[in-house]
C-alpha positions in Angstrom: 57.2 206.8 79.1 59.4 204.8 81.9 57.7 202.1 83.8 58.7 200.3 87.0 57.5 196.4 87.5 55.9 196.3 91.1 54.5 192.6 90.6 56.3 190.0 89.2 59.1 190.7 90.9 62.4 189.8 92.3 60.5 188.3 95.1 60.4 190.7 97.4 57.3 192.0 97.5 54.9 189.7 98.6 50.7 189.6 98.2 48.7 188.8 101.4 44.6 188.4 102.1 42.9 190.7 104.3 39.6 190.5 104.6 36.8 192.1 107.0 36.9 189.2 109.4 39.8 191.8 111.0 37.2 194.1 112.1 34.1 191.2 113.2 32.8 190.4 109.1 32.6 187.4 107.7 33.3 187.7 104.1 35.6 185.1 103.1 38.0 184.7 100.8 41.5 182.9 99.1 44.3 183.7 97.6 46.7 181.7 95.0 50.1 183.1 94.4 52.2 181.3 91.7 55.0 179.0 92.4 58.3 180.4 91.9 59.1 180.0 88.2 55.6 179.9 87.2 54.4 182.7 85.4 50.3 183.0 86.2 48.3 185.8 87.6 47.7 186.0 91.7 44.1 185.1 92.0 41.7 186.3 94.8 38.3 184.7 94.9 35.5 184.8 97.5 32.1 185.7 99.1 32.0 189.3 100.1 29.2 189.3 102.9 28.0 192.6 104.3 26.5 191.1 107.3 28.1 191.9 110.6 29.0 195.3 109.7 31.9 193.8 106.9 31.9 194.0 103.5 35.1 193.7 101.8 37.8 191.1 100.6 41.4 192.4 99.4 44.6 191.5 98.4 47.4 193.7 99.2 50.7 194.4 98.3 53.4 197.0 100.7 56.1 198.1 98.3 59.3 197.9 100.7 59.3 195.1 103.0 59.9 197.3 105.9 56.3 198.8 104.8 57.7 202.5 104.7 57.9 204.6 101.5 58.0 204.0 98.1 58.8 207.0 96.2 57.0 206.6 92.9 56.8 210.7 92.2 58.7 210.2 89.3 55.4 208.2 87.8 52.4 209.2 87.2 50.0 206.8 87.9 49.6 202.6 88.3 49.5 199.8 85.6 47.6 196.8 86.0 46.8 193.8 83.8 43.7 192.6 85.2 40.6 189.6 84.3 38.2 188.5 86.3 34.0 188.0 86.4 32.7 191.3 85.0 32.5 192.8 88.6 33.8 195.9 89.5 37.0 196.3 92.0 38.7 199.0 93.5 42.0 200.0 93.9 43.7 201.0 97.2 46.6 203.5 97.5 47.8 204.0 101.2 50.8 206.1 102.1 52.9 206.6 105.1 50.6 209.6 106.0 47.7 207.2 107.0 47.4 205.6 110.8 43.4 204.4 110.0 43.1 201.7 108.4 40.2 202.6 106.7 42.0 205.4 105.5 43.1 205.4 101.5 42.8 207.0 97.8 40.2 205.0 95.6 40.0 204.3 92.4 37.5 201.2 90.9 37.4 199.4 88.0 35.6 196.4 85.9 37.6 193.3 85.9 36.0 191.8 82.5 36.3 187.9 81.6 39.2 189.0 78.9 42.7 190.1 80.2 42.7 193.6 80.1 45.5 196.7 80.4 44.7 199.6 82.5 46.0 202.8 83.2 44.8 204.4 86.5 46.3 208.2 86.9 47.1 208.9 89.9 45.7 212.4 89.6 42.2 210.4 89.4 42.3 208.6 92.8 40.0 210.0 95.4 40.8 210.3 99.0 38.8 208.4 101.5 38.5 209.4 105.2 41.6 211.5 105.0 42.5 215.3 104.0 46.1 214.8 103.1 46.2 215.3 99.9 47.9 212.6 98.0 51.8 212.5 97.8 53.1 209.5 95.5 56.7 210.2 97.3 55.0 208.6 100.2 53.5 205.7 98.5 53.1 202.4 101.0 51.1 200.0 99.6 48.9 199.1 96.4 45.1 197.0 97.7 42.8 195.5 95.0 39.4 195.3 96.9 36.1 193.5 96.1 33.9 196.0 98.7 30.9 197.4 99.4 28.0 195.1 98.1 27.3 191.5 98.5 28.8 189.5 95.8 31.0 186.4 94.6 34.8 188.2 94.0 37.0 186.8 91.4 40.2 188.8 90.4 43.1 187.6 88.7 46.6 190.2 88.7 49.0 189.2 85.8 50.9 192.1 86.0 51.4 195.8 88.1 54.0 198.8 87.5 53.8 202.3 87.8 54.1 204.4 84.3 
């Protein structure tokens, strides 16, 4: 089976932090990219707080640096190599059908002290707050989320693709 390298990279694609401070929360949270050259996992860490209506810390990833669409339909779902606290995660799909940003197709996971290989199809994600069903030709951007509950986040990324 082909697989595609989303992160590493060539350098273009580029993690940020978003957290629910965007919308009044106050979780907070950090996140550590390596250096160029180095080769360690990106690292988010952080207090998810669901006071203030919030509840969720992320780290996202837009596949084209214009932030339009990635066309992964020749894949069928995302790769990750994953450790973390024993907490579970979620991952984000949005596409270039979505203009909420709640909006997105959900998957979670356990991020377990051990590095660990997963295989998410994307036949399994579940749409959130939209009816579009999902179109991986319109594939935007990939979010790892620590959401929902209150609890101390701690998720390291060594590696993503499609597959």
């Amino acid at each position: 089976m082909t697989e595609h390298e989303l992160w590493p990279d060539d350098g273009k694609r580029r993690w940020r932090l978003i957290t629910d401070m965007v919308m009044g929360g106050v979780s907070r949270g950090t996140l550590h990219t390596p250096l160029a050259g180095e080769r360690s996992a990106v690292r988010m860490r952080g207090a998810v707080s669901t006071d203030n209506n919030g509840g969720f810390i992320q780290i996202a990833m837009d596949l084209r640096p214009d932030g339009g669409a990635y066309d992964a339909s020749a894949y069928a779902g995302i790769g990750l190599e994953v450790s973390g606290n024993g907490e579970s995660y979620g991952v984000h799909l949005r596409t270039t059908d979505m203009v909420r940003p709640q909006q997105s197709y959900r998957q979670t996971f356990t991020a377990s002290h051990h590095s660990t290989v997963l295989r998410l199809p994307f036949a399994e994600f579940v749409a959130h707050r939209i009816e579009t069903p999902f179109d991986p030709a319109r594939l935007r951007r990939v979010g790892l989320v620590a959401i929902g509950r209150a609890f101390d986040a701690d998720l390291s990324v060594a590696r993503l693709w499609l597959y």
